[in-house]
N, C-alpha and C positions, 0 to 999 in steps of 0.2 A: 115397420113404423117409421124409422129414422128418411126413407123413400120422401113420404108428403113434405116433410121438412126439410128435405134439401130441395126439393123442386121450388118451395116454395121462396125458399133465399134466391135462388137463382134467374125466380120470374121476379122479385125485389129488386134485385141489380138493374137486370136488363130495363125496369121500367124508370129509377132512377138515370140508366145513362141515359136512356130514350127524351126523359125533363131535361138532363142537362142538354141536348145534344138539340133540343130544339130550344132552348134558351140561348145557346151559341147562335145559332140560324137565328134567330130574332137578334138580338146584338150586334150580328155580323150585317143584317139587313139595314139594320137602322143607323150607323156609326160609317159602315164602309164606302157611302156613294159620298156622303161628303169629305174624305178621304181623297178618293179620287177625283174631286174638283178641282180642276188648276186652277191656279189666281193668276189674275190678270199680269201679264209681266211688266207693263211701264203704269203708271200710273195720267191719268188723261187730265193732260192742260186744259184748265178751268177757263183761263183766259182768250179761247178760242168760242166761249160761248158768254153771255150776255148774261147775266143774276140779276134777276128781276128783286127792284124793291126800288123803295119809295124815293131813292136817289136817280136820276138820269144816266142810262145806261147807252151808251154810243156806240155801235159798230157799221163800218162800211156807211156810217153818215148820216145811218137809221139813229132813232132815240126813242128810248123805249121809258116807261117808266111806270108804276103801281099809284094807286093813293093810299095807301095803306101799309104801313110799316112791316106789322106780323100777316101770313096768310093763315088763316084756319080752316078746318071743313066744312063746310057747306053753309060757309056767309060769302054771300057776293062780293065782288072785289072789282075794281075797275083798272083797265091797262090802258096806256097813251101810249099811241104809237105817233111818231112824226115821221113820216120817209115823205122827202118832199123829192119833186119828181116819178111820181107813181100815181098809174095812170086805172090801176088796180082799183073796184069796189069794193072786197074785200079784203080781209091777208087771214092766211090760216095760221095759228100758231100752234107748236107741237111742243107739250110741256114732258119733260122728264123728270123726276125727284131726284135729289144729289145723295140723301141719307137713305132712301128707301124705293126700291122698286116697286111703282102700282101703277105699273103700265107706263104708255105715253098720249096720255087724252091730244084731241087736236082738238083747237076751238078756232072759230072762222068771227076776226071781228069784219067791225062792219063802223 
């Protein structure tokens, strides 16, 4: 008699480490990769790029500027561009987020 009830303690255990031991592997999956993320080592000079907003923004001679103070999502927004000397129909511009990565749209004014 005493036989069924140790088997059955024993297939108890084994099925509790088996929960823990795949709770570790879930844990360890989800926690670990960003762990192993390096951060950036220098932080990137803003002032090598141009922040667009409704004041006139000047590089290399270009001037760029927004009509509109705040950008939000999915209301139109108009950009000024002045490069005089450009012989160019279009210009593509390649926007990147400072706070958030969602891509890098390229838009072609005109």
């Amino acid at each position: 008699m005493r036989l069924p009830i140790l088997l059955w303690v024993n297939i108890t255990l084994n099925s509790k480490l088996k929960i823990l031991l795949v709770a570790a592997a879930l844990g360890a999956g989800f926690y670990l990769p960003s762990a192993f993320k390096q951060a950036p080592n220098a932080e990137i000079d803003l002032t090598d790029y141009c922040m667009l907003s409704d004041e006139v923004c000047e590089q290399q001679g270009v001037k760029v500027k927004l009509d509109t103070r705040r950008v939000t999502p999915l209301t139109p927004i108009k950009v000024d561009v002045f490069w005089p000397n450009a012989n160019a129909e279009f210009l593509t511009v390649s926007l990147e987020g400072k706070e958030m990565d969602m891509a890098s749209p390229s838009i072609s004014l005109r």
